[in-house]
Biopython code that builds the backbone (N, CA, C, O; Angstrom):
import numpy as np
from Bio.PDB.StructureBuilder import StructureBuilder

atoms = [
    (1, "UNK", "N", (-8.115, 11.638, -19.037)),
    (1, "UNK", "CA", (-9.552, 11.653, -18.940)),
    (1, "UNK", "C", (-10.118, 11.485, -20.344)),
    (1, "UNK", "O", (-9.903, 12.412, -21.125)),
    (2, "UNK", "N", (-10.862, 10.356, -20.808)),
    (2, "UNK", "CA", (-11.351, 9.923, -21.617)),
    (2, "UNK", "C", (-12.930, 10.546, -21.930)),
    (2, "UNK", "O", (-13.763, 10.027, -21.187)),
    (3, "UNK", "N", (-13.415, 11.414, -22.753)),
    (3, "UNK", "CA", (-14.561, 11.903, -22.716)),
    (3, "UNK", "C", (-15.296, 11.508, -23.952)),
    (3, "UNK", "O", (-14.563, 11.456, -24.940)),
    (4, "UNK", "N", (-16.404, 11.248, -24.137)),
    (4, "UNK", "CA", (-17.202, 10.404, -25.758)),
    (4, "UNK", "C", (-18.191, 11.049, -26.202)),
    (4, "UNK", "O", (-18.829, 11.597, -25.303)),
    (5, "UNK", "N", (-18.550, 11.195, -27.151)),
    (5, "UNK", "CA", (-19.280, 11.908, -28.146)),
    (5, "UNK", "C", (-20.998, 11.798, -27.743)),
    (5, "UNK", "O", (-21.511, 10.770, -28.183)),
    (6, "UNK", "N", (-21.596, 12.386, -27.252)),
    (6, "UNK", "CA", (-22.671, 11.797, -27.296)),
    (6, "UNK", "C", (-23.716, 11.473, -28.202)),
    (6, "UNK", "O", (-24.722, 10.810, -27.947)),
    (7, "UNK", "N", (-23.294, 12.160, -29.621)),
    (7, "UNK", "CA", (-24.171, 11.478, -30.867)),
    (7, "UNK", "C", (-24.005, 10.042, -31.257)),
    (7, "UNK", "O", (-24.805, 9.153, -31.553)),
    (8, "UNK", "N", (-22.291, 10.132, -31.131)),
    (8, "UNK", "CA", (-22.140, 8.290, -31.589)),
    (8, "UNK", "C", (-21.197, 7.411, -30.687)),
    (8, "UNK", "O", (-20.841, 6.281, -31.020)),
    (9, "UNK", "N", (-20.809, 8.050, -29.473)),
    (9, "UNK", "CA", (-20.089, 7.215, -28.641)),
    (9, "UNK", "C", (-18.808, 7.252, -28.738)),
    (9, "UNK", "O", (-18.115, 6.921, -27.776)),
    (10, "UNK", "N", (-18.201, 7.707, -30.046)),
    (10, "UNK", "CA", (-16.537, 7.533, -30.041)),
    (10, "UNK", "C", (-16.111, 8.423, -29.225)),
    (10, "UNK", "O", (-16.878, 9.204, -28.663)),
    (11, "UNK", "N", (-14.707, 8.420, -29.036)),
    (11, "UNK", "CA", (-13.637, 8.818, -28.282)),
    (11, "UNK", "C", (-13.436, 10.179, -28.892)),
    (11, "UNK", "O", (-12.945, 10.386, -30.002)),
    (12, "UNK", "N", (-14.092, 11.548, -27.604)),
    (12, "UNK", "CA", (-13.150, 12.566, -28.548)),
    (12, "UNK", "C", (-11.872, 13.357, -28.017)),
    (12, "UNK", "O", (-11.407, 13.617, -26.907)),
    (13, "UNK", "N", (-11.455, 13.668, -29.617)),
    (13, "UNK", "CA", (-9.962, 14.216, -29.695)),
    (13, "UNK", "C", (-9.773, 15.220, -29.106)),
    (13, "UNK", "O", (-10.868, 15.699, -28.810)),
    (14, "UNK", "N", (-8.531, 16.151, -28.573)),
    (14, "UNK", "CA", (-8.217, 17.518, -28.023)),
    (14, "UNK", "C", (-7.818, 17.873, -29.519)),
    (14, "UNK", "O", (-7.325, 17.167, -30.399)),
    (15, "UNK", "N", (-8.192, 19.184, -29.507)),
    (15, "UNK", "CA", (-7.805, 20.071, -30.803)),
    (15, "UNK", "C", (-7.978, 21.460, -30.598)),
    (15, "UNK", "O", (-8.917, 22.059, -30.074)),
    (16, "UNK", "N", (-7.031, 21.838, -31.044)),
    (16, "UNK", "CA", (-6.829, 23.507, -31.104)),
    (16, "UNK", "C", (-7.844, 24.252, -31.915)),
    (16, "UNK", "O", (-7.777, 24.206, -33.143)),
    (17, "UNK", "N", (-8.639, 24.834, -31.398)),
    (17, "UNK", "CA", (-9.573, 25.761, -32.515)),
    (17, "UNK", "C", (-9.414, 27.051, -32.577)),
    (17, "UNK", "O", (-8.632, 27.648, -31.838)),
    (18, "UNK", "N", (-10.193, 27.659, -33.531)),
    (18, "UNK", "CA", (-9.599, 28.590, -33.721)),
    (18, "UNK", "C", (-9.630, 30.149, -32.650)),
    (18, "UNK", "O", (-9.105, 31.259, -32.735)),
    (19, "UNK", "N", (-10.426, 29.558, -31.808)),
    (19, "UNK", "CA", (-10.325, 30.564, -30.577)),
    (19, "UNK", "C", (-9.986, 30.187, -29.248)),
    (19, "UNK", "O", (-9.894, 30.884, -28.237)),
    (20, "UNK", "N", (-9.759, 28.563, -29.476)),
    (20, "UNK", "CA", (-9.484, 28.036, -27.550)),
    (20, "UNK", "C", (-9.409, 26.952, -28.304)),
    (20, "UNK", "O", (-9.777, 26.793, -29.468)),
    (21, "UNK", "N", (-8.765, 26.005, -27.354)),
    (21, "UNK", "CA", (-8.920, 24.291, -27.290)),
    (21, "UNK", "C", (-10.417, 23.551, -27.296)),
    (21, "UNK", "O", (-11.377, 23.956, -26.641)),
    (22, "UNK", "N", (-10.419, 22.454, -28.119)),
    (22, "UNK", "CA", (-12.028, 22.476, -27.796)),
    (22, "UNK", "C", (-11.550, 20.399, -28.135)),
    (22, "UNK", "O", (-10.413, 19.996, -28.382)),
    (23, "UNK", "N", (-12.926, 19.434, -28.016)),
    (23, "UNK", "CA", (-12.681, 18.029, -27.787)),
    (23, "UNK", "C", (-13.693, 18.102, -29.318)),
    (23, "UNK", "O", (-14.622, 18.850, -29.620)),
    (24, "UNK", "N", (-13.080, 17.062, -30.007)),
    (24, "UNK", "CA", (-13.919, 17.329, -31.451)),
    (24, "UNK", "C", (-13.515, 15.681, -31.687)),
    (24, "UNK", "O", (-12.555, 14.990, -31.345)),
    (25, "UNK", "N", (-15.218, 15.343, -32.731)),
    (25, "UNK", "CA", (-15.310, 13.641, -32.531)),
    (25, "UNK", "C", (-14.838, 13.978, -34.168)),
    (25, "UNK", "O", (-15.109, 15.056, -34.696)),
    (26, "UNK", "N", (-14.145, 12.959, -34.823)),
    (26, "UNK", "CA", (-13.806, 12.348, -35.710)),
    (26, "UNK", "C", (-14.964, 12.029, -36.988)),
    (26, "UNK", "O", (-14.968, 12.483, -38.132)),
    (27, "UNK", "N", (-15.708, 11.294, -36.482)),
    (27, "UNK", "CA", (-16.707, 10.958, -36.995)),
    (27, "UNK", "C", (-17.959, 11.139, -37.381)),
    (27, "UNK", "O", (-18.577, 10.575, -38.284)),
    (28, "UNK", "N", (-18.446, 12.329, -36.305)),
    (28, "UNK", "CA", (-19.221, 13.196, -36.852)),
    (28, "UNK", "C", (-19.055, 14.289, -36.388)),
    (28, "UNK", "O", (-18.146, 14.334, -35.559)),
    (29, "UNK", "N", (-20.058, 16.089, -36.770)),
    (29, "UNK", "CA", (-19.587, 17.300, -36.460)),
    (29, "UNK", "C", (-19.258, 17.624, -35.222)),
    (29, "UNK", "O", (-18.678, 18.706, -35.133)),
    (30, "UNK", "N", (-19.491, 16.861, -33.917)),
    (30, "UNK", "CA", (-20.254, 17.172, -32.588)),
    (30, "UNK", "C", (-18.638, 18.301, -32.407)),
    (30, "UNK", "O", (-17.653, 18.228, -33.142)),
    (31, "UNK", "N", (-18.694, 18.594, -32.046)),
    (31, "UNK", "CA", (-17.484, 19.461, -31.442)),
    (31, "UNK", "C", (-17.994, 20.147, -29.922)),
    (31, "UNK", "O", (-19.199, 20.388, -29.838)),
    (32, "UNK", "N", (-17.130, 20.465, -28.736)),
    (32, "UNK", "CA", (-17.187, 21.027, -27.384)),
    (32, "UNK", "C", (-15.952, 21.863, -26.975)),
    (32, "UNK", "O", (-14.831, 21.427, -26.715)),
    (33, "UNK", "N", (-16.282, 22.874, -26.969)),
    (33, "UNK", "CA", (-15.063, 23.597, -26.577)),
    (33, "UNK", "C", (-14.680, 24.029, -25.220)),
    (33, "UNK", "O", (-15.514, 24.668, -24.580)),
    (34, "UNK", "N", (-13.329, 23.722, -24.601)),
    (34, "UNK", "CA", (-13.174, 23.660, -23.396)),
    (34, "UNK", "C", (-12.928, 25.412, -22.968)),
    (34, "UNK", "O", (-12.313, 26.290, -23.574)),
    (35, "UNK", "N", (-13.666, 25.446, -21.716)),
    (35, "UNK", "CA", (-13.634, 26.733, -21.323)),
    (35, "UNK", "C", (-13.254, 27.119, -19.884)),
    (35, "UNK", "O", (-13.301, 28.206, -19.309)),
    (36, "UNK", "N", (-12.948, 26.165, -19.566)),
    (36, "UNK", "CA", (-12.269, 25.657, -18.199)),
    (36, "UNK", "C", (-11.317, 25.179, -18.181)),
    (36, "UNK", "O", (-11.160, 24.421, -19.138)),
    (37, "UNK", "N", (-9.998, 25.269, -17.088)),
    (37, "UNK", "CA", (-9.286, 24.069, -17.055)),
    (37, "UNK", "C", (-9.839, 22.724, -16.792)),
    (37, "UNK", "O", (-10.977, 22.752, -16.325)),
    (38, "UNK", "N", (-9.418, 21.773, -16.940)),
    (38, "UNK", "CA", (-10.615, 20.197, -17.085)),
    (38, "UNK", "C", (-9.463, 18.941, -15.972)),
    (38, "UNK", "O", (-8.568, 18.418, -16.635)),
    (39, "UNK", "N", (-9.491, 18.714, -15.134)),
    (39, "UNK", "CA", (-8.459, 17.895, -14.808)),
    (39, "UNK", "C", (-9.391, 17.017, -13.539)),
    (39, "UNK", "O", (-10.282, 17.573, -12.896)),
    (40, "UNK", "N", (-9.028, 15.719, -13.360)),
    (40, "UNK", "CA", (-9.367, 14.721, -12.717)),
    (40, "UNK", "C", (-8.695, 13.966, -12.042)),
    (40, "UNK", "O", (-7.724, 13.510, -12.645)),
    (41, "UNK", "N", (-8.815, 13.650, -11.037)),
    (41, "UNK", "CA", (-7.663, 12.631, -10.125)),
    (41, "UNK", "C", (-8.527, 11.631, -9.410)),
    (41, "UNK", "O", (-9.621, 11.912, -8.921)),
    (42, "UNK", "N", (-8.073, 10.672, -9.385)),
    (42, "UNK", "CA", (-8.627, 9.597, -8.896)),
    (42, "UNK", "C", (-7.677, 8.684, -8.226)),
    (42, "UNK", "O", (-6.696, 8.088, -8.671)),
    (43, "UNK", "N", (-8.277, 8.724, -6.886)),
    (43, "UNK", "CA", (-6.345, 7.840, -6.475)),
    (43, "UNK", "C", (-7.304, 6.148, -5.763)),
    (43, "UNK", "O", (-8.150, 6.052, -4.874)),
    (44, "UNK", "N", (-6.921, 5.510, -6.294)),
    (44, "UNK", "CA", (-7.101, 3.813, -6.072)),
    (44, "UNK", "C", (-7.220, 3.806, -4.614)),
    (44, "UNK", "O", (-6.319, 4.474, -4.108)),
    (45, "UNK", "N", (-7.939, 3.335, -3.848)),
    (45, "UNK", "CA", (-8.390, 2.275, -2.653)),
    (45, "UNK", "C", (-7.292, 1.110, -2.462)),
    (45, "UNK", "O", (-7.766, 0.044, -2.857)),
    (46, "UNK", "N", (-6.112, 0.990, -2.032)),
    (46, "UNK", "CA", (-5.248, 0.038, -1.859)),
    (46, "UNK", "C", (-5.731, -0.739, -1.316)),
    (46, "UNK", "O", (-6.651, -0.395, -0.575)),
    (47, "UNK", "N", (-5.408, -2.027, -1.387)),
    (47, "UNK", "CA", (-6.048, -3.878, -1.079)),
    (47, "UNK", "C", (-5.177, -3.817, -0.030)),
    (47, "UNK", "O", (-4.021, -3.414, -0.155)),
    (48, "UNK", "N", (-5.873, -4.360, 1.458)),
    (48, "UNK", "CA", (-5.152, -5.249, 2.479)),
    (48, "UNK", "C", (-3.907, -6.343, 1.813)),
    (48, "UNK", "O", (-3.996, -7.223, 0.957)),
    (49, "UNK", "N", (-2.823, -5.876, 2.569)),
    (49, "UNK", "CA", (-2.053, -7.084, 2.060)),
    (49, "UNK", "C", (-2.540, -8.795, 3.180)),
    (49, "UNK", "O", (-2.938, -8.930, 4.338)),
    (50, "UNK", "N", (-2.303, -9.547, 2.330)),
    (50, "UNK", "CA", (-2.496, -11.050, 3.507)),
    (50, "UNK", "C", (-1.323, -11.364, 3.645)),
    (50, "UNK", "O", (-0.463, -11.126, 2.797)),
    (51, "UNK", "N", (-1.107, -11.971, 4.781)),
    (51, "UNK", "CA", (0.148, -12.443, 5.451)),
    (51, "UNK", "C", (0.020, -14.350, 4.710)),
    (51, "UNK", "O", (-0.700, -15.312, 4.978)),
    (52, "UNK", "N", (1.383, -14.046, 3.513)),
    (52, "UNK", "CA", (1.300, -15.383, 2.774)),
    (52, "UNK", "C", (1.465, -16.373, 3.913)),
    (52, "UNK", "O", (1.170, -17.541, 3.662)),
    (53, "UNK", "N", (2.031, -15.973, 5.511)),
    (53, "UNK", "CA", (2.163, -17.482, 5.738)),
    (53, "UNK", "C", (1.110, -18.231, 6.425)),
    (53, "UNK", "O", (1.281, -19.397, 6.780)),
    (54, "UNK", "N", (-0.046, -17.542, 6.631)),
    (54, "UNK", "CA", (-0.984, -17.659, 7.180)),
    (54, "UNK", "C", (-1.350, -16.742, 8.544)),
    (54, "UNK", "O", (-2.059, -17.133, 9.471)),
    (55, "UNK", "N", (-0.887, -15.815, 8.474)),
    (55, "UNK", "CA", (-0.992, -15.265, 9.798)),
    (55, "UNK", "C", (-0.525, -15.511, 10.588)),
    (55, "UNK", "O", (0.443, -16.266, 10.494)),
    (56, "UNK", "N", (-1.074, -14.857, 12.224)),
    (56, "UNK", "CA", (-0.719, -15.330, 13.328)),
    (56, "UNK", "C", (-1.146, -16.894, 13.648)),
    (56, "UNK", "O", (-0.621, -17.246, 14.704)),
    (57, "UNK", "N", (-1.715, -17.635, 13.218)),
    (57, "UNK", "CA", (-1.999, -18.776, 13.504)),
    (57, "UNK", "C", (-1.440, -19.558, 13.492)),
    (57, "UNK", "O", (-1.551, -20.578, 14.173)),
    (58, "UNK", "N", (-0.200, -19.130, 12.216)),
    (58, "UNK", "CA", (0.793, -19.934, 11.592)),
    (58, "UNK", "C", (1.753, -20.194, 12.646)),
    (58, "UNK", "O", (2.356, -21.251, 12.826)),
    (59, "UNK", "N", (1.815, -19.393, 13.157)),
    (59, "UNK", "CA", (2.753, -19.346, 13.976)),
    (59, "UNK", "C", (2.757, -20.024, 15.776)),
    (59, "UNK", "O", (3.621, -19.925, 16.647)),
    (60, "UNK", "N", (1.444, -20.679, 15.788)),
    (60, "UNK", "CA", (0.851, -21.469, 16.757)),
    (60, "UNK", "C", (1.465, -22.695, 17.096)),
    (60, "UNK", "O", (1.416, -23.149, 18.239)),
    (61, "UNK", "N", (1.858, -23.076, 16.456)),
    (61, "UNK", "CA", (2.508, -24.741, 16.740)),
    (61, "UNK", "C", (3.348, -25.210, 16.190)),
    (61, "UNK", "O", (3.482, -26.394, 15.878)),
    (62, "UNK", "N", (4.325, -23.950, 15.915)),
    (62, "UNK", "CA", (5.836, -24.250, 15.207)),
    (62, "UNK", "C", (6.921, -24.323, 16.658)),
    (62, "UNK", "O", (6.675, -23.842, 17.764)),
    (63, "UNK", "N", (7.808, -24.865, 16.356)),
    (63, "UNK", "CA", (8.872, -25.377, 17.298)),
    (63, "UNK", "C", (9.755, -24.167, 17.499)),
    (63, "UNK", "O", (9.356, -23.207, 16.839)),
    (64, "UNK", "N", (11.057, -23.886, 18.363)),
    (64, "UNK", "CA", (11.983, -23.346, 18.038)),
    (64, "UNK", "C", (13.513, -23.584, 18.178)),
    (64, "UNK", "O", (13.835, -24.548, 18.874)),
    (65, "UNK", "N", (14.063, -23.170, 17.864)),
    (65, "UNK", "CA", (15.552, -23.418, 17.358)),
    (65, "UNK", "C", (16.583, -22.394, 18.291)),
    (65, "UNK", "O", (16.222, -21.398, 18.917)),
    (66, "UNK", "N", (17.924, -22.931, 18.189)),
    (66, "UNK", "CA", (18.609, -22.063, 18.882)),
    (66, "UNK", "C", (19.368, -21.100, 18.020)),
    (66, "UNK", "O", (20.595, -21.012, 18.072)),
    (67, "UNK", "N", (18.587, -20.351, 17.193)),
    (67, "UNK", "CA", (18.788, -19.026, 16.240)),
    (67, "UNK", "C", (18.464, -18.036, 16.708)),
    (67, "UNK", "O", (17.347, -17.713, 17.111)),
    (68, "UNK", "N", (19.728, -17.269, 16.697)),
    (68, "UNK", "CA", (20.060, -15.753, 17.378)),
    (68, "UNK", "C", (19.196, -14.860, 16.300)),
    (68, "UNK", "O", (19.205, -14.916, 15.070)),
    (69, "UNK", "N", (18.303, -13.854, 17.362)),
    (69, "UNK", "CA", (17.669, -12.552, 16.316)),
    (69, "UNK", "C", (18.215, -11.464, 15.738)),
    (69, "UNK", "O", (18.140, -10.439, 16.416)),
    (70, "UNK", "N", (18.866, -11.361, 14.443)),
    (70, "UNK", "CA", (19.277, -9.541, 13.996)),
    (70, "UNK", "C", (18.803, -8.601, 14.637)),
    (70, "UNK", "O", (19.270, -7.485, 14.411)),
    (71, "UNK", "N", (17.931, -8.721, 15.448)),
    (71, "UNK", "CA", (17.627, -7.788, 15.570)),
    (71, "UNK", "C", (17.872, -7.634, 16.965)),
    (71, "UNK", "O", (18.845, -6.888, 17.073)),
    (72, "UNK", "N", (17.411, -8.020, 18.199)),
    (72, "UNK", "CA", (17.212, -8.238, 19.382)),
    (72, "UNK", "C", (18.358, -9.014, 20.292)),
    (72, "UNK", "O", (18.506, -8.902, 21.509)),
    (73, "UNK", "N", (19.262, -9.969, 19.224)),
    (73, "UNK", "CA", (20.166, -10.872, 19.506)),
    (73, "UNK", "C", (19.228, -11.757, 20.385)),
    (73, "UNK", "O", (19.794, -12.217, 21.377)),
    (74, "UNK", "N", (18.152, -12.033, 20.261)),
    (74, "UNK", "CA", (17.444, -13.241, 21.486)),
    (74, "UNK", "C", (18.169, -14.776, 20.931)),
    (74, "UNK", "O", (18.027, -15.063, 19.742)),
    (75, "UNK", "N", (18.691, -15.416, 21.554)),
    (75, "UNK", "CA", (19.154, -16.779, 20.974)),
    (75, "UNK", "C", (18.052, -18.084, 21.089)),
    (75, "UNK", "O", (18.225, -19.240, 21.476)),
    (76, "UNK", "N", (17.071, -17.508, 20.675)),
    (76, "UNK", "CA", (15.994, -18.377, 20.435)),
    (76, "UNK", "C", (14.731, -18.028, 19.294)),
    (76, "UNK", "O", (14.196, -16.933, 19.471)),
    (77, "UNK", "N", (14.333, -18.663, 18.416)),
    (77, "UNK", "CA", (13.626, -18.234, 17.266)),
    (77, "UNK", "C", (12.566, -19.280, 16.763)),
    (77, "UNK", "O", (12.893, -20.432, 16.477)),
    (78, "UNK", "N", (11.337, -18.834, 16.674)),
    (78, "UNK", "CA", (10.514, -19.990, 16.164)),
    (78, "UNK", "C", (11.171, -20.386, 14.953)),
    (78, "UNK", "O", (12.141, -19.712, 14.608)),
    (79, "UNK", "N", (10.748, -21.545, 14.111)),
    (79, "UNK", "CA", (10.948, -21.447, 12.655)),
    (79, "UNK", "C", (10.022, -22.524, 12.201)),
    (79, "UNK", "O", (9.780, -23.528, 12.870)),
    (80, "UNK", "N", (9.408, -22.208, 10.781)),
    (80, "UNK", "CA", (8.864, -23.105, 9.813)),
    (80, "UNK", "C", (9.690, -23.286, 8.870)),
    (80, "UNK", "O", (10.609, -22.473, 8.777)),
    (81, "UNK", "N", (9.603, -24.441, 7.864)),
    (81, "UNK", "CA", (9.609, -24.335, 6.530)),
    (81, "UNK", "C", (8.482, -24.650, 5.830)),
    (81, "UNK", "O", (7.525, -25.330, 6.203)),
    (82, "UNK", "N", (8.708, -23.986, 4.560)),
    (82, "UNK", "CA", (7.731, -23.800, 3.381)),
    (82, "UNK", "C", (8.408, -24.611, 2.137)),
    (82, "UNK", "O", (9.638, -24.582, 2.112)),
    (83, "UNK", "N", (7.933, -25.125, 1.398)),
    (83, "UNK", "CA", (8.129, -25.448, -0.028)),
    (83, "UNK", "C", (7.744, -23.868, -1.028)),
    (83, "UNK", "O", (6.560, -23.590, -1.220)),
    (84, "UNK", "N", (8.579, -23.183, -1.449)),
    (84, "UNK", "CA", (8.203, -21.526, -2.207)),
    (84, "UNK", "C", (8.572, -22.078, -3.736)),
    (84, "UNK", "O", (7.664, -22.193, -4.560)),
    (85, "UNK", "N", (9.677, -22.347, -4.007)),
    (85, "UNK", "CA", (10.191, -22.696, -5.212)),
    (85, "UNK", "C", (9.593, -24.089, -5.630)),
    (85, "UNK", "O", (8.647, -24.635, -5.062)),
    (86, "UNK", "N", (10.429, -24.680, -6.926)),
    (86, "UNK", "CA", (10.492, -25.522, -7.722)),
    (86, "UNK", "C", (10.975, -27.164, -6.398)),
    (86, "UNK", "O", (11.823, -27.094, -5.509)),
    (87, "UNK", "N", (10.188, -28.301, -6.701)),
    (87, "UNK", "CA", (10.766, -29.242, -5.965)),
    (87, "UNK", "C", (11.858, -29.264, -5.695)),
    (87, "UNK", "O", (12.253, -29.228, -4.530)),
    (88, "UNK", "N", (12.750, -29.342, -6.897)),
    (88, "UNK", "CA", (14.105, -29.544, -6.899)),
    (88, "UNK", "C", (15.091, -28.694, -6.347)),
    (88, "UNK", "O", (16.285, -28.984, -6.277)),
    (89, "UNK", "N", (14.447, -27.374, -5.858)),
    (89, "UNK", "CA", (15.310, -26.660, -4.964)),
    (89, "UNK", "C", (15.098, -26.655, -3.474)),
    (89, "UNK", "O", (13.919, -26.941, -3.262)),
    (90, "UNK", "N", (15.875, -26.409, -2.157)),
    (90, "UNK", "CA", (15.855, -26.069, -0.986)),
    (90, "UNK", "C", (14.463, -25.390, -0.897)),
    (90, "UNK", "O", (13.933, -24.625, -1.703)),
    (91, "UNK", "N", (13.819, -26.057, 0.771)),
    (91, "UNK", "CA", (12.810, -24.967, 1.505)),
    (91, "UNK", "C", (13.538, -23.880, 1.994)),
    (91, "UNK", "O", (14.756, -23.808, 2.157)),
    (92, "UNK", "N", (12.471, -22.841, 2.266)),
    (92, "UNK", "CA", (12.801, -21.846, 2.727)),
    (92, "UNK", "C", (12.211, -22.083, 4.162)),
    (92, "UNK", "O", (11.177, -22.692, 4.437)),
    (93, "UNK", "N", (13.305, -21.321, 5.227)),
    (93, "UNK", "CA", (13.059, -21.514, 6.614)),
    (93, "UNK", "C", (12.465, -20.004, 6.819)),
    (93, "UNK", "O", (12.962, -19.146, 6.088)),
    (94, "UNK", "N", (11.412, -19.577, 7.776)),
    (94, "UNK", "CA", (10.725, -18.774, 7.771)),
    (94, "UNK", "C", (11.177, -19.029, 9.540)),
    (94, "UNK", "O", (11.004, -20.067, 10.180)),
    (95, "UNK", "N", (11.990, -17.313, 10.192)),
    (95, "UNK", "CA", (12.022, -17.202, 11.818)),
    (95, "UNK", "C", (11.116, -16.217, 12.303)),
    (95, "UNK", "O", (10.560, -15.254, 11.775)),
    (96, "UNK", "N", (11.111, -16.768, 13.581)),
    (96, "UNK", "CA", (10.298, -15.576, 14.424)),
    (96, "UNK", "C", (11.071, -15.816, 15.895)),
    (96, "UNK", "O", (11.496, -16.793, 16.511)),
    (97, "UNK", "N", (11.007, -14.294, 16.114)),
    (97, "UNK", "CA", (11.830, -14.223, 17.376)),
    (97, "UNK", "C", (10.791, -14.762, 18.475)),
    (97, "UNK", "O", (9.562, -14.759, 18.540)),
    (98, "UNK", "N", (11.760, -15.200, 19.265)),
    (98, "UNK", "CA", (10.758, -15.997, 20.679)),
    (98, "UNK", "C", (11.145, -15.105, 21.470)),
    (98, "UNK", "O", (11.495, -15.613, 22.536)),
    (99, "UNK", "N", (11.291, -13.533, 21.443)),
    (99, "UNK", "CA", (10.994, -12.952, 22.459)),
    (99, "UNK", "C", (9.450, -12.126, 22.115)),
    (99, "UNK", "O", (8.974, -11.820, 21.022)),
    (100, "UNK", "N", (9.052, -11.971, 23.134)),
    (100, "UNK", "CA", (7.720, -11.335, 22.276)),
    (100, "UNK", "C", (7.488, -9.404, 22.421)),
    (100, "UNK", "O", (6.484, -8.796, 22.049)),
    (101, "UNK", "N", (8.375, -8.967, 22.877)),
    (101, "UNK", "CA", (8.296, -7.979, 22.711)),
    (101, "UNK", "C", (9.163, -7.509, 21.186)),
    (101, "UNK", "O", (8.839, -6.543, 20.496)),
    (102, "UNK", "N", (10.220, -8.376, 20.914)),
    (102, "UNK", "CA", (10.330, -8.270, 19.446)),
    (102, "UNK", "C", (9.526, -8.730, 18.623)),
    (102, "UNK", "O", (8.731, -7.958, 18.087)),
    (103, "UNK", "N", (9.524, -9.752, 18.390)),
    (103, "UNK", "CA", (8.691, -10.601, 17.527)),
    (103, "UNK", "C", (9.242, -10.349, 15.648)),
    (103, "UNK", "O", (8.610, -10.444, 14.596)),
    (104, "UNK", "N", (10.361, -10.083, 15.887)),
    (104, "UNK", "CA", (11.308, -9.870, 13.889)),
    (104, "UNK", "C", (11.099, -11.035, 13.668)),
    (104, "UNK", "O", (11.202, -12.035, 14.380)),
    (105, "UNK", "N", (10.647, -10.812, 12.143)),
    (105, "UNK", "CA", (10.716, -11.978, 10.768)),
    (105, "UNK", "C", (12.148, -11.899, 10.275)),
    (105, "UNK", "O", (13.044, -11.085, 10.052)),
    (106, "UNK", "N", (11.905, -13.030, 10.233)),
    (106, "UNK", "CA", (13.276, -12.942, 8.653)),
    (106, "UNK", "C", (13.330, -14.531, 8.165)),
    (106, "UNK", "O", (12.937, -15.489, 8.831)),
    (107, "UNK", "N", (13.821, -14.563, 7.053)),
    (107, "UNK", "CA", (13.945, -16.127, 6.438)),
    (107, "UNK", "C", (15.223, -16.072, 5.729)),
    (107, "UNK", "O", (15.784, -15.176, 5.099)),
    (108, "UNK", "N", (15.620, -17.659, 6.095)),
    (108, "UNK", "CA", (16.781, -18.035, 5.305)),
    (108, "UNK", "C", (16.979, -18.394, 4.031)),
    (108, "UNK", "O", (18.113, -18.665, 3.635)),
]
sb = StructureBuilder()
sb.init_structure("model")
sb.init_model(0)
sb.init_chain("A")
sb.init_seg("    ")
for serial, (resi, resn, name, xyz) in enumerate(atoms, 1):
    if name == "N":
        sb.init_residue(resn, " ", resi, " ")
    sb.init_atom(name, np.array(xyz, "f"), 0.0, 1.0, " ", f" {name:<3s}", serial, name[0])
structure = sb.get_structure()
């Protein structure tokens, strides 16, 4: 927790005084002595993740293949490919199970 001087704005220091801890500016006399414990928490608002492959939409008018699911063993699996890397390397195949009560990702 960052607290500032209100005569000149700088940043003040923690320092031991001579009867308690107190926040004392550098630059000029202002001094505040803490008489409380002082503590702050602030916990971040996490961001929606997006589904890089476009969502469910993506998944609208892809074909499927006769690829067995890890998970479900269904022997049928949507699949796309993507370009992820550098030209010069392999696409990546992106599955989806064609059963729909599974519905597992996975890519090759």
């Amino acid at each position: 927790m960052l607290l500032f001087c209100p005569a000149c704005g700088n940043v003040l220091v923690a320092e031991e005084g001579p009867r308690c801890h107190r926040f004392a500016c550098t630059t000029c006399p202002y001094v505040r002595n803490v008489t409380r414990k002082v503590t702050s928490r602030k916990y971040p608002r996490l961001k929606e993740v997006d589904d890089v492959l476009g969502g469910a939409a993506a998944w609208e008018n892809v074909d499927s293949t006769a690829e067995p699911c890890p998970k479900c063993e269904h022997p049928r699996a949507y699949f796309m490919q993507i370009q992820t890397r550098s030209a010069d390397e392999p696409m990546t195949t992106f599955y989806k199970c064609c059963n729909s009560q599974c519905g597992h990702r996975w890519r090759d």
